[in-house]
Steps between C-alpha positions, in 0.01 A plus 500: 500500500606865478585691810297817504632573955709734548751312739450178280608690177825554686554141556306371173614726230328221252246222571491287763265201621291525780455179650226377803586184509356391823586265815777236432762350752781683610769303281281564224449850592895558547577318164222672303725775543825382512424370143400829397784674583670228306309546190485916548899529503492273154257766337252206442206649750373822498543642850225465781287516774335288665285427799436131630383332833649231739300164544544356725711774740885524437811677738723607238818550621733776359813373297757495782262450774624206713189258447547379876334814607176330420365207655425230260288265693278792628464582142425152365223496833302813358541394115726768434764488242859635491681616217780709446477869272766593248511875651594578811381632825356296792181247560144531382218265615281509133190494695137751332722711262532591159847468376633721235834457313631658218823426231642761300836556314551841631481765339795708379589767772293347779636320768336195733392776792335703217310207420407423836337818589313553106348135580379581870357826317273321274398213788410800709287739291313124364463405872346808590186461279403251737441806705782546719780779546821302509832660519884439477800450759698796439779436715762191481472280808793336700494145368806467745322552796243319433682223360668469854144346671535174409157436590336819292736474159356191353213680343486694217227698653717607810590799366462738140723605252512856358218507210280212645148587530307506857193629685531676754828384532466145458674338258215383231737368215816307577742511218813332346709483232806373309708619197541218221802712267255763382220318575304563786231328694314615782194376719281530800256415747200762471313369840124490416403339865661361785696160550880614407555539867492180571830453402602593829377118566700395285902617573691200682618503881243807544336513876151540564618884618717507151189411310287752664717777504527448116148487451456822631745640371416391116122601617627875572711497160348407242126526397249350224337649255147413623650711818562738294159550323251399765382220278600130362716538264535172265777368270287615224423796608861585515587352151220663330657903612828361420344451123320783484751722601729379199 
């Protein structure tokens, strides 16, 4: 299709292909896109975006996360899967989200953070026809802080990154991604409703105090879209402004 968004024209100077392409597992999720990137470096796909679903619930872990962080048998007990991401950054618990990822060869004078905030433009001014006022981090946070509580730096929703989108701020849209040459992917959680902080049941050796203190803490930073508008706020829902807002 042709690009007629302001921030997508940036990334998409030519046509791209929207894809929805709905709930798969995590390793097919992950290779969905690892194969694109493939095929996107080679000139033999047009570039994309696409949103998709997780069935049944995955933990991705990011690409140098050590996978002992996460307790397998706890997993396997709630039918959860665990799979590891191509980008970086730390743990997500795929739980009611819509995921979003996009793979470009970037363009000439624009760099990976360029890309990063021109693609959490578009998300945000489609997200906010579902009647919410969203907004952006504006300042960079200290992932080495953070990083330090063992117990709080598993998830990727423990903290934001400058340019990530929250309400009232709570982080809304957790983000990742990883450069491939000149080719670029990136994706994200978009939380429609709750169930990604359960992850917190999920990190190994964590106390019954551990687990608490990270639910709270995941509880007072991050937020849902369905938060966010006062209303339910389906998979569909969210696919069908991400269209329309092409």
């Amino acid at each position: 299709m042709i690009t007629n968004n302001e921030n997508l024209i940036k990334l998409f100077p030519g046509e791209f292909e929207f894809i929805d392409s709905g709930f798969s597992t995590g390793l097919e999720n992950m290779r969905f896109d690892s194969e694109r990137v493939t095929l996107c470096s080679k000139g033999l796909v047009m570039p994309m975006l696409r949103v998709y679903g997780w069935s049944p619930w995955a933990v991705s872990l990011g690409a140098n996360q050590n996978e002992d962080e996460i307790n397998h048998d706890e997993a396997q007990k709630r039918n959860i899967d665990i799979v590891r991401r191509p980008t970086g950054g730390r743990a997500v618990l795929h739980a009611d989200e819509l995921t979003y990822s996009v793979v470009l060869n970037l363009p000439n004078g624009m760099a990976a953070h360029d890309a990063y905030r021109e693609i959490h433009l578009f998300l945000m001014s489609a997200l906010e026809k579902l009647g919410c006022e969203l907004g952006f981090v504006k300042s960079k946070p200290d992932f080495r802080s953070l990083y330090k509580k063992d117990d709080l730096a598993v998830s990727c929703f423990a903290s934001s990154a400058r340019y990530e989108i929250e309400w009232e701020g709570r982080k809304v849209v957790g983000s990742a991604q990883r450069l491939f040459g000149k080719t670029l992917l990136q994706h994200g959680s978009i939380l429609l409703g709750s169930g990604h902080e359960q992850l917190a049941y999920l990190i190994s050796n964590s106390t019954p105090e551990q687990t608490e203190k990270i639910l709270q803490f995941t509880d007072s930073h991050s937020a849902t879209l369905t938060q966010a508008c006062g209303k339910q706020v389906t998979y569909q829902d969210c696919s069908d402004v991400i269209n329309d807002n092409i």
